[in-house]
C-alpha positions in Angstrom: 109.3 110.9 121.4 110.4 114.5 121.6 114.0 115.6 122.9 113.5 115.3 126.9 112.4 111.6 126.6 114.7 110.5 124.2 117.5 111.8 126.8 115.5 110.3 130.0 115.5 107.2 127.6 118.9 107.5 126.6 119.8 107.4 130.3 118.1 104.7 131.6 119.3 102.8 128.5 122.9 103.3 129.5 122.2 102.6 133.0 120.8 98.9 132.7 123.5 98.3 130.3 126.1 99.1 132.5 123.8 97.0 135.8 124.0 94.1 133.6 127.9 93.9 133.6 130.1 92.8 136.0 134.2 93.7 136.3 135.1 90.3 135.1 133.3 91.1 131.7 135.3 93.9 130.0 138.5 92.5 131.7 138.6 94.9 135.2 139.8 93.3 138.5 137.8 92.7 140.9 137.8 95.2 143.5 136.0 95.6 147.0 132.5 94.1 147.5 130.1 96.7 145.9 126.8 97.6 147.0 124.9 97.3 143.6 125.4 95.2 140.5 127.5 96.3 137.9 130.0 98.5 136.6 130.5 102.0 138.1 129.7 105.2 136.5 134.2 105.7 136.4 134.7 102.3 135.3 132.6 102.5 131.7 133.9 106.3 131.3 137.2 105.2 131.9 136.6 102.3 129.2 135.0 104.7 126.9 138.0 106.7 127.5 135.5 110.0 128.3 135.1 112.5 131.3 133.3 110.3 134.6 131.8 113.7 135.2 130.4 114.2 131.4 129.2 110.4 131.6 127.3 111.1 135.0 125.6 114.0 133.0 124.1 111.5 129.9 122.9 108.9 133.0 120.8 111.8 134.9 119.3 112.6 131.1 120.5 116.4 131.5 120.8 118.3 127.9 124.2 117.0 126.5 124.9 115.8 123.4 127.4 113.5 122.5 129.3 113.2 119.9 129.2 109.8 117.1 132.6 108.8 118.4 131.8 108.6 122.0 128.4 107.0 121.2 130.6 104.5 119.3 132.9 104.2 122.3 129.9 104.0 125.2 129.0 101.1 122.3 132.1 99.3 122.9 132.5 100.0 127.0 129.0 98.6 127.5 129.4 95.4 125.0 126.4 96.5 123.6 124.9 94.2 120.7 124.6 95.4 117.0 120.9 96.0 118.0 121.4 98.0 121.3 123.8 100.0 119.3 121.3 100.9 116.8 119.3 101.9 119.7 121.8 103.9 121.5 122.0 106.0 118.3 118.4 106.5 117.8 118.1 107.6 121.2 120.5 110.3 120.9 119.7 111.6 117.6 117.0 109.9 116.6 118.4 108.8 113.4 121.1 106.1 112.5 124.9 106.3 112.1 126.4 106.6 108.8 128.8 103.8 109.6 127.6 99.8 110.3 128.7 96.8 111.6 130.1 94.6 108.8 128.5 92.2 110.5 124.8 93.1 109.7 125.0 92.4 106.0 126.1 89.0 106.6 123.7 86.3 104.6 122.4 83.7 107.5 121.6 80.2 106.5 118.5 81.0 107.9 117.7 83.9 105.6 119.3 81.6 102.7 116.9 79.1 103.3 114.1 81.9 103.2 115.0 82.8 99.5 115.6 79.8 98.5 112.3 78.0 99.2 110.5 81.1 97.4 110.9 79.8 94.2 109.6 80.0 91.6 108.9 83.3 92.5 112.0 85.6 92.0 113.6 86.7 95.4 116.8 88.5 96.7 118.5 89.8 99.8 119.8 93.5 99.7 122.1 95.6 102.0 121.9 99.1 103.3 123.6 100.5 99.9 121.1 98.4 97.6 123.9 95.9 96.9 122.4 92.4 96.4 123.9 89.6 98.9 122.3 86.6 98.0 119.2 85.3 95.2 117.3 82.3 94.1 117.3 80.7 91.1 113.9 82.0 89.9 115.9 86.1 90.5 118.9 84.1 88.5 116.9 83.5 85.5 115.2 86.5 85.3 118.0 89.1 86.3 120.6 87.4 85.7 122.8 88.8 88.4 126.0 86.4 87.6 126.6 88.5 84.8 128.8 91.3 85.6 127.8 94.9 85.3 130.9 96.6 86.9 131.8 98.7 88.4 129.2 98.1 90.8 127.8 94.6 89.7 125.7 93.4 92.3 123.9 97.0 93.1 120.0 97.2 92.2 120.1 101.0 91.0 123.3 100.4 89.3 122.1 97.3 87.5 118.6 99.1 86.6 120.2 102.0 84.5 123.2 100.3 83.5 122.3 96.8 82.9 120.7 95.1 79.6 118.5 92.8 81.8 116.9 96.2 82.7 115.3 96.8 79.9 112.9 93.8 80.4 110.8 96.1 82.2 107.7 97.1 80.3 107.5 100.1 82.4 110.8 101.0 82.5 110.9 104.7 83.0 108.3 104.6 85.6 110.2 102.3 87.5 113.6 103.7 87.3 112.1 107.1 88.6 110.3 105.1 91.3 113.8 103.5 92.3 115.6 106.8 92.4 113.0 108.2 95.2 113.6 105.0 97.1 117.6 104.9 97.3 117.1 108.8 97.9 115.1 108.1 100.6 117.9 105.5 102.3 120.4 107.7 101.9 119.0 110.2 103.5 119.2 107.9 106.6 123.3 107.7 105.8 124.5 111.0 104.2 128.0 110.4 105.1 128.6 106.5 103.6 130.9 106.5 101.2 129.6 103.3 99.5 126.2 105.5 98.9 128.2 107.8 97.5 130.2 106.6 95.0 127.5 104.8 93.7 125.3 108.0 93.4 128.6 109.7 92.0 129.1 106.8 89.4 125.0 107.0 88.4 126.0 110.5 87.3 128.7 109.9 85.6 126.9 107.7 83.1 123.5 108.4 83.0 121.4 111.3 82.2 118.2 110.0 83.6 119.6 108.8 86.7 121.4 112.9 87.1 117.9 114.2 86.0 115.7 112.1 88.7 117.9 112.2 91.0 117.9 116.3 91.3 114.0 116.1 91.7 114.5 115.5 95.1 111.9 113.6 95.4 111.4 110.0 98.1 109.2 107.0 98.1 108.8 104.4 101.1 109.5 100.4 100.2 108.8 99.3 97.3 105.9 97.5 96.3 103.1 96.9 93.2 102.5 95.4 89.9 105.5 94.9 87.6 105.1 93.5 84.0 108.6 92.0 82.3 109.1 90.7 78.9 111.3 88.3 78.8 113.2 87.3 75.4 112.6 83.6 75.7 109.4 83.3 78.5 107.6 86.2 77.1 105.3 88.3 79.0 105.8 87.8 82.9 103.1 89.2 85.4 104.4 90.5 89.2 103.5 91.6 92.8 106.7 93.7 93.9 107.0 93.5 97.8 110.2 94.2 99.7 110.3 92.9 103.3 112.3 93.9 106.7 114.2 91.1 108.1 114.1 91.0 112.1 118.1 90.3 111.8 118.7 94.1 110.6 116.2 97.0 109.7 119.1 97.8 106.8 118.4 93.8 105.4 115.6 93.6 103.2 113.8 90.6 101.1 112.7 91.5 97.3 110.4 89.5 96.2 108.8 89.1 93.1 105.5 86.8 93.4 104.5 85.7 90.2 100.4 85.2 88.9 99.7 81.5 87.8 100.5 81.9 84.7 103.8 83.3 85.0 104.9 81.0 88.2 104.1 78.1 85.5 106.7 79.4 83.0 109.0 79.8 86.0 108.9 76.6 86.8 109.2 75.1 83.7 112.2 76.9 82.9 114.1 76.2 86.5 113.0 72.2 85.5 114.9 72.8 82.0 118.2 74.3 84.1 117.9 71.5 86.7 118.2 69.2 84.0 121.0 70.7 82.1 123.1 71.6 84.9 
């Protein structure tokens, strides 16, 4: 989609949104009997606190560009969901805010559920920042993410360079590089989050490789593959790494860690053993 459709996009985005609402809805009186549905064009500018004029401009798709904030306040006007606001900003710059909903890192029980019926293949939910949200018991046992690793104990990258647990990895290095490409690549998507940030400006603090890799510049997609642990009391564990996009937020994704026969066996086992001690 070049720049011309994304605005002709852009505006017929905004103008269903605002067809679809009624007076009533953002808490307007009622006023005389109108000839089409919905808001008008002065009622959302005057809830988005903007120029009825400038507003008129981004419905006829004509070459303005409009600042985050007022995207964020057209977001608000309209009611739009966290989904149409994703798509209101992709529209007009084609490329995500650096700010979310707090909402969209919430852990669903649907999502829950999800993880937890992978065992006993490790699995866990991250956010936008890498941070880990929720994990089965099969992740528990091999990760063990309960232990803390501050300052930033439930991160992935954080955890990799800075946690024993880490070192499990047979192909550590590798790996770790492999990482760094990946969270470079997300925050690419969010160069203004402060949460990326300090995590990246931690990482340097404290770790050479971490300030080496990163400075490579370099960016992978998902991450995905083979992965061979060693753990000190199940020995040798054989993976297939795949990370999946949730449909409840493009910045949720499930790791998961399917394990060969053998491995899955030992996994199993060992979550039998826990069951019975707990």
């Amino acid at each position: 989609m070049d720049e011309r459709e994304r605005r002709e996009a852009l505006a017929a985005f905004l103008r269903t949104r605002r067809a679809r609402l009624q007076p009533a809805d953002v808490g307007l009186p009622a006023r005389n009997r109108r000839r089409t549905p919905g808001l008008r064009r002065e009622e959302v500018a005057e809830l988005a606190n903007i120029g009825v004029s400038w507003y008129t401009l981004l419905e006829q798709g004509q070459d303005v560009h409009p600042s985050r904030q007022v995207l964020s306040s057209l977001s608000q006007a309209l009611r739009l969901t966290a989904a149409e606001e994703r798509h209101l900003f992709l529209l007009a710059y084609g490329e995500l805010p650096g700010e979310r909903l707090e909402e969209e890192e919430q852990v669903t029980p649907a999502l829950q559920r999800v993880v937890d019926a992978l065992n006993p293949h490790p699995a866990f939910l991250i956010g936008r920042c890498w941070n880990v949200l929720t994990w089965n018991r099969a992740a528990e046992l091999l990760f063990r993410f309960h232990e803390p690793c501050l300052p930033h104990s439930h991160n992935v990258v954080w955890r990799f360079f800075q946690s024993a647990t880490s070192t499990i990895d047979q192909e550590w290095e590798q790996q770790a590089q492999n990482l760094v490409a990946q969270f470079r690549a997300d925050y690419a998507r969010y160069p203004g989050d402060a949460s990326f940030r300090e995590i990246i400006e931690d990482l340097q603090q404290v770790s050479p490789h971490f300030c080496q890799w990163w400075e490579q510049q370099n960016v992978r997609g998902l991450p995905h593959g083979p992965r061979v642990m060693k753990h000190p009391v199940l020995g040798l564990l054989e993976f297939d790494h795949v990370t999946f996009q949730t449909s409840f937020s493009p910045d949720l994704r499930v790791k998961v860690y399917s394990a060969s026969p053998a491995t899955a066996a030992k996994l199993e086992q060992a979550l039998s053993v826990s069951s019975r001690k707990a």
